[in-house]
C-alpha positions as a printed Julia matrix, in Angstrom:
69×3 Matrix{Float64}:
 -16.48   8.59  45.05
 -13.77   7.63  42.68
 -15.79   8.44  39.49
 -16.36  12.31  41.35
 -12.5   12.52  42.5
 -11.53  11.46  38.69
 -14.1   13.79  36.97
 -12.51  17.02  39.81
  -9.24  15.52  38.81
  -9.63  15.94  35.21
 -11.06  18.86  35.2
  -8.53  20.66  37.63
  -6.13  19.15  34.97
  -7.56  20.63  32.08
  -8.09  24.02  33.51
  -4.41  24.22  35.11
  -3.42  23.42  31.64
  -5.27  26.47  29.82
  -5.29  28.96  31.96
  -2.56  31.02  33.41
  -3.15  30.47  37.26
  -2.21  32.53  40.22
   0.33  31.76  42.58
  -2.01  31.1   45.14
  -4.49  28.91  43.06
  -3.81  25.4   44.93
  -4.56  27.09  48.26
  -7.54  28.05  46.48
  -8.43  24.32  45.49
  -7.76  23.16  48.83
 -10.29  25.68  50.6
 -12.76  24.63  48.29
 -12.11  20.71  48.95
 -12.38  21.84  52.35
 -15.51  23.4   52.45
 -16.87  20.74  50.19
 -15.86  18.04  52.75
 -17.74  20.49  55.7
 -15.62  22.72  57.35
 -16.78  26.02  58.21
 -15.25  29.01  55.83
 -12.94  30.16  58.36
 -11.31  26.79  59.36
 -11.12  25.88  55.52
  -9.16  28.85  55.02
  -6.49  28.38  57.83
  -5.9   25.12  57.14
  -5.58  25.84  53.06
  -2.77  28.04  54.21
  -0.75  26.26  56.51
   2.76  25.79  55.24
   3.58  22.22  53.92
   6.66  20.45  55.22
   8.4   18.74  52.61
   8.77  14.75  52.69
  11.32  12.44  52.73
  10.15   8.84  50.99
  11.94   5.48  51.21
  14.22   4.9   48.3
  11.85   2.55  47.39
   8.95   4.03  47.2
   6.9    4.13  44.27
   6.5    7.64  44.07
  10.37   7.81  44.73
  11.71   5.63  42.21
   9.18   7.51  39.4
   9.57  10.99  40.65
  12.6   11.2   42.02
  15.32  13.38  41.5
């Protein structure tokens, strides 16, 4: 699984890098994921565009203390 997820990751990567995407392009990668993981098309696509709430991380955190503003 990790050697599929690194090989999607990289190529995501590479792509986002070359290419001018559209604005809705991770919605896009998320119904795809979706599907891919077996969810109808319809259910895929409601769920890729449900609104995110943003996060609030403990100040010590990984992700906090190397990403944070």
């Amino acid at each position: 699984m990790a050697l599929a997820l690194g090989a999607a990751h990289g190529a995501l990567s590479a792509y986002a890098l070359t290419n001018n995407l559209s604005e809705g392009y991770p919605q896009e990668v998320a119904f795809h994921v979706l599907v891919g993981l077996g969810l109808s098309v319809e259910e895929a696509r409601r769920v890729a565009l449900l609104p995110i709430d943003d996060i609030s991380l403990p100040a010590d955190a990984l992700l906090e203390r190397t990403h944070g503003e």
